[in-house]
C-alpha positions as CSV (number, residue, x, y, z in Angstrom):
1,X,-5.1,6.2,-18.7
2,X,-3.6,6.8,-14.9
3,X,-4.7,4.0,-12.3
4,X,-5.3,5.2,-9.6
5,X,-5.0,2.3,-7.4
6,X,-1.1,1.8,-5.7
7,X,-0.9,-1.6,-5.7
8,X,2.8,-1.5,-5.1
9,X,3.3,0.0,-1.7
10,X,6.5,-0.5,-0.2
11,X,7.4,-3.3,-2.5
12,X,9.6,-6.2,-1.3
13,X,11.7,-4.1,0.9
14,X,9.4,-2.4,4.1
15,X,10.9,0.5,5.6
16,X,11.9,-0.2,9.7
17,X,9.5,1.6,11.8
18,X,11.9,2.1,14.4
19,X,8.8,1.4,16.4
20,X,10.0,2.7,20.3
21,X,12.2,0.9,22.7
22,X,12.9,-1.0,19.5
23,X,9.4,-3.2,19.8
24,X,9.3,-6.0,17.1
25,X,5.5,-5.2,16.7
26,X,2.8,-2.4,17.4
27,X,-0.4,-3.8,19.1
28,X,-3.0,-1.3,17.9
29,X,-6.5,-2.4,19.5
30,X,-9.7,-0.4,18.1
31,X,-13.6,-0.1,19.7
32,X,-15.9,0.9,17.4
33,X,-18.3,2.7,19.3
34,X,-21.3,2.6,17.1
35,X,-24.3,1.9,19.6
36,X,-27.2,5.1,19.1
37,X,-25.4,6.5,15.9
38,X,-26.9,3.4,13.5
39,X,-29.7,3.3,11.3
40,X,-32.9,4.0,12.9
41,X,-36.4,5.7,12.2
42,X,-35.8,7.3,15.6
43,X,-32.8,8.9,14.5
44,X,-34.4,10.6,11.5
45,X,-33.2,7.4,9.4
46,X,-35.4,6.3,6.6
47,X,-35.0,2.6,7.9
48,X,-33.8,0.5,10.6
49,X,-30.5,-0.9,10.7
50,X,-29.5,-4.3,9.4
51,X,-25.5,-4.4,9.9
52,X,-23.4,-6.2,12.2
53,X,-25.6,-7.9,14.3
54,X,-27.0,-11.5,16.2
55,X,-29.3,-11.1,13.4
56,X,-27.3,-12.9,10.5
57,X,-29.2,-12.1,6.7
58,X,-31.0,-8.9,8.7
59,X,-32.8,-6.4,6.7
60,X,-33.3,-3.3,6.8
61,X,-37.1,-2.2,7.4
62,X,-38.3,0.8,5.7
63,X,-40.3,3.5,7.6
64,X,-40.3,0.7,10.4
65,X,-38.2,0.7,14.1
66,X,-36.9,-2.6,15.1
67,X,-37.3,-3.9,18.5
68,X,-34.9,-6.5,18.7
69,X,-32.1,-4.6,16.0
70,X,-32.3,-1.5,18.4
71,X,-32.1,-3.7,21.9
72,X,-28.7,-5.8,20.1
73,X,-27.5,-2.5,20.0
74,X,-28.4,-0.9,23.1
75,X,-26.4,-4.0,24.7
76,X,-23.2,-2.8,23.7
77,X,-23.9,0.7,25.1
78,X,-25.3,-0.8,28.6
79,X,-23.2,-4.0,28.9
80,X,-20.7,-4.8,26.1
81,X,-18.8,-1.6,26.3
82,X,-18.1,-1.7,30.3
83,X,-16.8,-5.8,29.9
84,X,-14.4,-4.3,27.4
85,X,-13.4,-1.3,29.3
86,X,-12.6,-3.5,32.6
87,X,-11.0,-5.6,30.3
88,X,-9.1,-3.0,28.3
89,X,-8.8,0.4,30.4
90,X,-4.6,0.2,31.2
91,X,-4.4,-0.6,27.3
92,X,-3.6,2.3,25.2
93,X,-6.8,2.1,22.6
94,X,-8.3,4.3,20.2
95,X,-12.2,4.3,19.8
96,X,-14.0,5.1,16.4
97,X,-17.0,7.0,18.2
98,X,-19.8,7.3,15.9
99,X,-20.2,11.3,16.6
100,X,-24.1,11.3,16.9
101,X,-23.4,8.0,19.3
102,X,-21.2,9.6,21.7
103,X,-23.0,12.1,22.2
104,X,-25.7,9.9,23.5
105,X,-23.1,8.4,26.2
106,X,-21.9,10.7,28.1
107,X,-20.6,8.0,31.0
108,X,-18.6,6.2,28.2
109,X,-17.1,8.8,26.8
110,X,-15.9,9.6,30.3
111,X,-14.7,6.1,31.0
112,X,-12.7,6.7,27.4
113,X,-11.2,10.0,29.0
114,X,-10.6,8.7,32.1
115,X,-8.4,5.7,30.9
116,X,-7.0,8.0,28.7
117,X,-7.6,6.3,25.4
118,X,-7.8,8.5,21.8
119,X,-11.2,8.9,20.4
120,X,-10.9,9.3,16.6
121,X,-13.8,10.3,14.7
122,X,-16.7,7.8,13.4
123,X,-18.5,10.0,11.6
124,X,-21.9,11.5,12.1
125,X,-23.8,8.2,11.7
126,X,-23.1,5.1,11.2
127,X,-24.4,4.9,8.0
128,X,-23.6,3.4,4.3
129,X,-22.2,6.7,2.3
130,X,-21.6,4.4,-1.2
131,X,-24.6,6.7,-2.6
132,X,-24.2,9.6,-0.5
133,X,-23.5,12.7,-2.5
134,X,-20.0,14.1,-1.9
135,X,-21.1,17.6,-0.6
136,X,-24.1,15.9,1.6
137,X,-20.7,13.3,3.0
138,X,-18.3,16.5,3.2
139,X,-21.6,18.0,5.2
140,X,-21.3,15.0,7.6
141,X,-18.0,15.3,8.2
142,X,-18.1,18.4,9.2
143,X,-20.4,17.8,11.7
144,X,-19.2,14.8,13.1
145,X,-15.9,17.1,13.9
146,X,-18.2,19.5,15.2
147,X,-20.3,17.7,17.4
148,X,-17.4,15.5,18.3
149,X,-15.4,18.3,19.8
150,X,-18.3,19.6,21.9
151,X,-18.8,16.3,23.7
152,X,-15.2,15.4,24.2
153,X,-13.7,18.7,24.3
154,X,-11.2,18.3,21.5
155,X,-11.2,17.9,17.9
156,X,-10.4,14.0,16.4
157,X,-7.0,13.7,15.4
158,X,-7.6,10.5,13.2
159,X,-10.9,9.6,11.2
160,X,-12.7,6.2,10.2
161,X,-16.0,6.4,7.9
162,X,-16.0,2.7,7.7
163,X,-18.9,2.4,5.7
164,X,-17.4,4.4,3.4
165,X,-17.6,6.2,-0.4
166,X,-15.1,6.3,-3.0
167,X,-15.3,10.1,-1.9
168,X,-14.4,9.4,1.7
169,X,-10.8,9.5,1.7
170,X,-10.8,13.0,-0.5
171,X,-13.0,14.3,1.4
172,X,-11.4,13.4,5.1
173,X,-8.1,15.1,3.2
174,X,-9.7,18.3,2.1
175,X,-11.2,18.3,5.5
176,X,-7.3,19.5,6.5
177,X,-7.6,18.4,10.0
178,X,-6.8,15.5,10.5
179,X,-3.5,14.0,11.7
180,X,-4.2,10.6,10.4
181,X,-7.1,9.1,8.2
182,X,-8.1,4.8,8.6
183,X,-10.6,4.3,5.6
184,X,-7.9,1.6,4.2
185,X,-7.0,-2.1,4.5
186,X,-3.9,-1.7,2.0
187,X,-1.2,-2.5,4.7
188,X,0.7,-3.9,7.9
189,X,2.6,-0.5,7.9
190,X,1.4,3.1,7.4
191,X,1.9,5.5,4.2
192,X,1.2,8.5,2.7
193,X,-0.7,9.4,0.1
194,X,-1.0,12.9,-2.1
195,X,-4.0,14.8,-2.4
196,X,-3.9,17.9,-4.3
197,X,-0.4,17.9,-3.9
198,X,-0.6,18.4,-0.2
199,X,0.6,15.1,2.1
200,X,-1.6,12.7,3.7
201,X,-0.8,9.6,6.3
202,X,-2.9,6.6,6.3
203,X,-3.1,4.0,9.2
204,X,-4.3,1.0,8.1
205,X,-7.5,-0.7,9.6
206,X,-7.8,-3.9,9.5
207,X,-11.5,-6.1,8.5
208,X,-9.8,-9.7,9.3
209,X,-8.6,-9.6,12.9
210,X,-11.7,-8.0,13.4
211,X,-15.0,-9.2,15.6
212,X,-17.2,-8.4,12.9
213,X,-16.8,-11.9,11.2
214,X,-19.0,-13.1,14.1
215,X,-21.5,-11.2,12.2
216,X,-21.5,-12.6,9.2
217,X,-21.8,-15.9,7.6
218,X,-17.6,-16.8,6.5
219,X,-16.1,-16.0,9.9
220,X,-15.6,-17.0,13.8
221,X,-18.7,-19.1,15.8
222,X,-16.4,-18.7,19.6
223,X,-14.5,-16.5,20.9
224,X,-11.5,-19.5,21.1
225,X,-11.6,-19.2,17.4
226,X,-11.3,-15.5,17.6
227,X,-8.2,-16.0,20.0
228,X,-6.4,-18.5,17.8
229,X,-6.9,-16.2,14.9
230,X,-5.3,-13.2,16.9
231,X,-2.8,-15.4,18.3
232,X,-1.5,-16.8,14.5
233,X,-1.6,-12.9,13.3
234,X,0.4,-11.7,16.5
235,X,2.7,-15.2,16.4
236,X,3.3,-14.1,12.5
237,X,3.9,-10.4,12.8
238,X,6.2,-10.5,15.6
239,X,8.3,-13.1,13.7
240,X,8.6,-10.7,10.9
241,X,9.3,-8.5,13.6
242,X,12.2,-10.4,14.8
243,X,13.4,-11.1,11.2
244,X,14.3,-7.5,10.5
245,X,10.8,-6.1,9.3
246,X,8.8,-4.8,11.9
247,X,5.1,-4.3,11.4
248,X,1.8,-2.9,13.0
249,X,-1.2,-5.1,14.4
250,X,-4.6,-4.3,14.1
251,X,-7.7,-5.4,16.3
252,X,-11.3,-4.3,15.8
253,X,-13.9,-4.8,18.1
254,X,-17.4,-3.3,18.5
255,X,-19.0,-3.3,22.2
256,X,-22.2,-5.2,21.0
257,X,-19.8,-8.1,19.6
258,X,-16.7,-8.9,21.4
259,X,-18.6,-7.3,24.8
260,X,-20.6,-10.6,24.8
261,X,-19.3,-12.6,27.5
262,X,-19.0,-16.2,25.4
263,X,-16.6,-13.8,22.9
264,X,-14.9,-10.9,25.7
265,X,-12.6,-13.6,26.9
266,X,-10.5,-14.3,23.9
267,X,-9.6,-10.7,24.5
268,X,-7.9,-10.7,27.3
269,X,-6.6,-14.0,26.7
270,X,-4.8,-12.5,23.6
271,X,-3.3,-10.1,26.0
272,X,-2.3,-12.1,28.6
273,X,-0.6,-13.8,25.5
274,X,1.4,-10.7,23.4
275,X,2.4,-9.9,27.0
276,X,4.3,-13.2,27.3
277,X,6.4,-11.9,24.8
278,X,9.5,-8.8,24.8
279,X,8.9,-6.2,22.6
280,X,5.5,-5.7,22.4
281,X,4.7,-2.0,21.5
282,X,0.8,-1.5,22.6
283,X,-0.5,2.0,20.9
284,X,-3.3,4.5,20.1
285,X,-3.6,4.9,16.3
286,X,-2.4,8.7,17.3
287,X,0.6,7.1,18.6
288,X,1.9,5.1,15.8
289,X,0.5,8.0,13.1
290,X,2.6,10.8,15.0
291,X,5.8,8.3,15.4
292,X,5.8,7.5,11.8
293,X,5.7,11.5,10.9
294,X,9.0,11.8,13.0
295,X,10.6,8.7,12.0
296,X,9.1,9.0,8.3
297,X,8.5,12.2,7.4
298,X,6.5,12.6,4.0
299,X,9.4,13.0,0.9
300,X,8.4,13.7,-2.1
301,X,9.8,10.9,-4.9
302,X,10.1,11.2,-8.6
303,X,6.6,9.7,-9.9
304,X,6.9,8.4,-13.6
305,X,3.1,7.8,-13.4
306,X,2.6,11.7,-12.9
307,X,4.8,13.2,-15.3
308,X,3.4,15.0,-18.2
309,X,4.6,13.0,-21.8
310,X,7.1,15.8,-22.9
311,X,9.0,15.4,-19.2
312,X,8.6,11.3,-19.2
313,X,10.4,10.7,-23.0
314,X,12.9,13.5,-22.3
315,X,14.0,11.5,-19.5
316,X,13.4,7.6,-20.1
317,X,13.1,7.9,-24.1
318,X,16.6,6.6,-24.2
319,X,16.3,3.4,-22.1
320,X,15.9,1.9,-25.2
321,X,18.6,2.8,-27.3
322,X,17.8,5.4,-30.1
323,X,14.2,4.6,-29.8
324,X,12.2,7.0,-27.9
325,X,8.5,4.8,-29.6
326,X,8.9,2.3,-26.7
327,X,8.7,5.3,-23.5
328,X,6.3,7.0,-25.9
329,X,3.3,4.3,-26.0
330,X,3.9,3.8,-22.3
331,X,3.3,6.8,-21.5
332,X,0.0,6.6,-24.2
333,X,-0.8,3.1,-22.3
334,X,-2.3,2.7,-18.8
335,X,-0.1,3.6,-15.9
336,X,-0.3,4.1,-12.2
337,X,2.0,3.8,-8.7
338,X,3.3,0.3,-9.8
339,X,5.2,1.9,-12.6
340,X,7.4,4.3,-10.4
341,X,10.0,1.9,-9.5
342,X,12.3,0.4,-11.9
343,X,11.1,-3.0,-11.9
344,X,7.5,-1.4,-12.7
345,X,8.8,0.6,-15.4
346,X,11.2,-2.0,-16.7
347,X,8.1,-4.6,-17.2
348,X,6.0,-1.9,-18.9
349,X,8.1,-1.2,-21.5
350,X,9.4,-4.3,-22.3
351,X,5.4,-5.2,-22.3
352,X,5.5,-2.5,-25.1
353,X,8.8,-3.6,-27.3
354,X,7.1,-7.3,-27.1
355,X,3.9,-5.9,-28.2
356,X,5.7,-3.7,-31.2
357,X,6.0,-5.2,-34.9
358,X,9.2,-7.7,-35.5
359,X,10.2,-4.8,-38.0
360,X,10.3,-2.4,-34.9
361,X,11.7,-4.9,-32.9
362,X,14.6,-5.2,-35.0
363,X,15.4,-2.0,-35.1
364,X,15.6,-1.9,-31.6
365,X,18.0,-4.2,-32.1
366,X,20.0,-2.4,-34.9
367,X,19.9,0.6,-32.8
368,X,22.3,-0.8,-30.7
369,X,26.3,-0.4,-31.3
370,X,29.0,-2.9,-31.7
371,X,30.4,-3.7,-28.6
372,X,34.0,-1.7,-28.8
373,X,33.2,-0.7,-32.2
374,X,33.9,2.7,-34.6
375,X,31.0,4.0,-32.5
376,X,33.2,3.4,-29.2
377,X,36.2,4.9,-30.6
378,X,34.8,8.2,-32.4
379,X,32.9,8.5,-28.7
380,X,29.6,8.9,-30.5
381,X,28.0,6.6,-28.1
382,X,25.0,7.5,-26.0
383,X,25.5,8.3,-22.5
384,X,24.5,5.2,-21.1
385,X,26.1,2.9,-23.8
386,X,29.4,4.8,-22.7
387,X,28.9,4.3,-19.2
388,X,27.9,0.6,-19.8
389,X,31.0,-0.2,-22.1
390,X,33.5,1.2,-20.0
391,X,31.9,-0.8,-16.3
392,X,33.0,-3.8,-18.1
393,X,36.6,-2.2,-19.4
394,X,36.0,-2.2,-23.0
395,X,37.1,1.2,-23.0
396,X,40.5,0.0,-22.4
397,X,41.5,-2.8,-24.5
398,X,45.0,-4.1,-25.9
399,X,45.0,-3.6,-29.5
400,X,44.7,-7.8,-30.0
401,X,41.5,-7.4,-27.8
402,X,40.2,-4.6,-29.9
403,X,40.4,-6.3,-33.1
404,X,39.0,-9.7,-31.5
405,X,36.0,-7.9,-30.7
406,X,35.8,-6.4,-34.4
407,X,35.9,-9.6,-36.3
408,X,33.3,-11.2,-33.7
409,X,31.4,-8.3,-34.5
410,X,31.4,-8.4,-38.1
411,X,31.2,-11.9,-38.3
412,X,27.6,-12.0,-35.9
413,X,26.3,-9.0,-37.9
414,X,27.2,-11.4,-41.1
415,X,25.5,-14.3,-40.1
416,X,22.5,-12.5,-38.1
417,X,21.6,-9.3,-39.6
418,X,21.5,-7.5,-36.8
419,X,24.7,-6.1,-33.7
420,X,25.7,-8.7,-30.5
421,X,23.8,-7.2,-27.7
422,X,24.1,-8.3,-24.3
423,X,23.8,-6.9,-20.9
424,X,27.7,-5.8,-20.1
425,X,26.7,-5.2,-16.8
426,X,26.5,-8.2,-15.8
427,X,29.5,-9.5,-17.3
428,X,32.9,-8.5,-17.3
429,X,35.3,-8.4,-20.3
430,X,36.0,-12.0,-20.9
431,X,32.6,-13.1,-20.4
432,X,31.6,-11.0,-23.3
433,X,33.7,-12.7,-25.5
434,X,33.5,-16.1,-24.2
435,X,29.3,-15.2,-24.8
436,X,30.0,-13.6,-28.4
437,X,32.0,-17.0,-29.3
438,X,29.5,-19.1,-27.8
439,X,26.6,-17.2,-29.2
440,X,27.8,-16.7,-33.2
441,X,27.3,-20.8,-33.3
442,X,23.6,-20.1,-32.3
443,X,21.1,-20.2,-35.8
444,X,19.6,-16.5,-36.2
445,X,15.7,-17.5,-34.9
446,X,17.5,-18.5,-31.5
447,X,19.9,-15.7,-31.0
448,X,17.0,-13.1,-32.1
449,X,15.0,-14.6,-29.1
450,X,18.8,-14.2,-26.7
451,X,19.5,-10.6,-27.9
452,X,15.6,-9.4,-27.3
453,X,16.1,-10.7,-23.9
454,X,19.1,-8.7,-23.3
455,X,17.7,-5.8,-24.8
456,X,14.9,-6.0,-22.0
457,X,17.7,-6.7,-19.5
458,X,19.4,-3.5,-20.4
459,X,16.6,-1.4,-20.1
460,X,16.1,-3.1,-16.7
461,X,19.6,-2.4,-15.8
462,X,19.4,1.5,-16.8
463,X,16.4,2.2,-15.2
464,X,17.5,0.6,-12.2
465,X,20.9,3.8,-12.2
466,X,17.4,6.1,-12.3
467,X,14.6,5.0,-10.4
468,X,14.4,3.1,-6.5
């Protein structure tokens, strides 16, 4: 089974953004322009709408218009957008305009132009897709670029469902025209992703620093508990920021929400506050997508996860020495994006040699060669146990050393039934010895235990020489 899910990202280690003028932190505000592109009977809708509202627990009424749904809307169109816009028009912002939405606003979408802000794409409506058959969505799409383009005069560069599908994504990548796609939460940083072998960048949305949770039941009641949140995000990214590991901010805001006036002052009182501070990168999600294609261009990388069996034993069959069962029934086992870095890998397959029979275990074990042995000297060694024997200068030893390290051998393979292991990497020539006297005085059920462990280690060890 492949997962399909990357739930590794960048890992510990985040790439620097080199965000410009060397900011600490991207500012990235977004208004959802959604007002006259929701559910409605009006709109040829087969109900009215019930999402994001003053109308907490709303629902939707079938074959029925809704006066006071419609009118929370039409608020954000007539009043809530034009408190944001004075609030926010010498801000670079992008807008998610619902396609069918702007096209019903023709002084808005001037007011966007005019304060030159991005207007991504929406969609076509601002509807739920979760059942929407993918050719009916890919239909959508399409004409939400369409219409889009005929009201603002250009295409979207960037696109945001929101209320998406599991199709969404795929589709707005097949779609092939856009320089950036938002229909993920994953991360503080963009990334690519693959589709049909052809590139993709993500921009990460975000659903927390968002004014939506005045909508719903778990989220903010003022607009000072909206500030504080954006403040502690801000306070924490730009920290990281200053640490070494610059990341991106996200703020969403919908005109019917943070345009009311008890809630549109925690906006610009979060401004006033990120511009107390040096370093402060504010950008349209066009901005940010086209600097991360310059400063990280899409490289393709090794992908365990996506090689075909014959390909992944040839290549990581040997981690474990002489016993190619271990990559074999990883590659049989479930596997996705968190197995294409070492420490991934490593942990699968030592998930597998715990799993296997104490018989296969222990010939694992036996697989392994004495440490300077007849192997050593004959240079019948595999590659790696070469390269590993000689980092710690067993390759070179005085002829006393050589035959201490024979009779500790034979006398541990006497006692235990099975070859000293241990991970020469990490040690250098008198720690192994110092380990093999130490260790022969251990009974066999305890050193079985110790030279698994090292067994794991080594794999760890090689695959880190292979793998980021």
């Amino acid at each position: 089974m492949r997962y399909s899910r990357d739930m590794r990202g960048y890992g510990p280690t985040t790439p620097d953004p080199r965000w410009p003028g060397g900011a600490r932190i991207a500012v990235q505000i977004v208004v959802n322009y959604e007002e006259g592109g929701e559910n409605s009977i009006e709109h040829g809708d087969a109900a009215s709408e019930a999402f994001l509202s003053e109308i907490i627990g709303a629902a939707p009424w079938p074959g029925q218009r809704h006066w006071n749904m419609e009118t929370i809307y039409d608020y954000g169109a007539r009043a809530g957008f034009w408190r944001l816009h004075r609030i926010l028009r010498d801000v670079p912002v992008t807008v998610y305009g619902v396609a069918t939405a702007l096209a019903r606003s023709p002084e808005q979408v001037a007011a966007m132009q005019d304060s030159g802000w991005e207007i991504a794409t929406h969609g076509l409506k601002w509807i739920d897709y979760k059942d929407v058959p993918p050719e009916v969505e890919a239909d959508h799409i399409a004409q939400a670029v369409r219409l889009h383009s005929q009201v603002t005069g250009e295409r979207p560069h960037g696109f945001y469902q929101g209320r998406a599908s599991m199709n969404t994504v795929a589709l707005g990548c097949a779609e092939g025209g856009f320089t950036y796609l938002a229909d993920t939460y994953a991360d503080d940083l963009p990334f690519w992703i693959e589709h049909q072998g052809k590139p993709q960048l993500m921009v990460p949305y975000t659903l927390d620093a968002n004014d939506m949770r005045f909508a719903n039941g778990q989220g903010f009641g003022t607009g000072d508990e909206f500030f504080c949140y954006l403040r502690d995000s801000f306070d924490m990214l730009y920290a990281e920021g200053q640490a070494g590991a610059p990341r991106m901010m996200s703020i969403g805001l919908h005109c019917r929400l943070a345009g009311r006036p008890g809630r549109a002052l925690a906006i610009q009182r979060f401004l006033d506050h990120a511009r107390a501070h040096d370093g402060v990168w504010f950008a349209t999600r066009l901005d940010i997508a086209r600097h991360w294609m310059a400063e990280h261009p899409f490289q393709p990388a090794q992908r365990p996860s996506r090689m075909d069996r014959d390909a992944f034993i040839a290549r990581f069959g040997g981690i474990y020495e002489h016993s190619p069962f271990i990559a074999e029934r990883v590659w049989d086992g479930e596997m996705g994006a968190a197995h294409d870095s070492a420490a991934g890998l490593s942990g699968a397959m030592a998930r597998v040699f715990r799993a296997a029979s104490d018989a296969e275990r222990l010939g694992v074990l036996n697989a392994h060669p004495d440490l300077a042995g007849k192997l050593a000297q004959a240079r019948r060694l595999t590659a790696e146990s070469t390269a590993e024997q000689a980092s710690a200068g067993l390759d070179a030893l005085t002829d006393a050393e050589r035959a201490t390290f024979q009779r500790l051998n034979a006398d541990y393979v006497a006692k235990h039934g099975f070859p000293f292991i241990i991970a020469v990497r990490d040690h250098d020539k008198q720690g192994i010895m110092a380990a093999m006297e130490r260790r022969l005085a251990n009974d066999t059920r305890t050193e079985r235990a110790e030279a698994e462990r090292q067994v794991t280690r080594i794999a760890q060890l090689r695959l880190q020489e292979v793998l980021p």
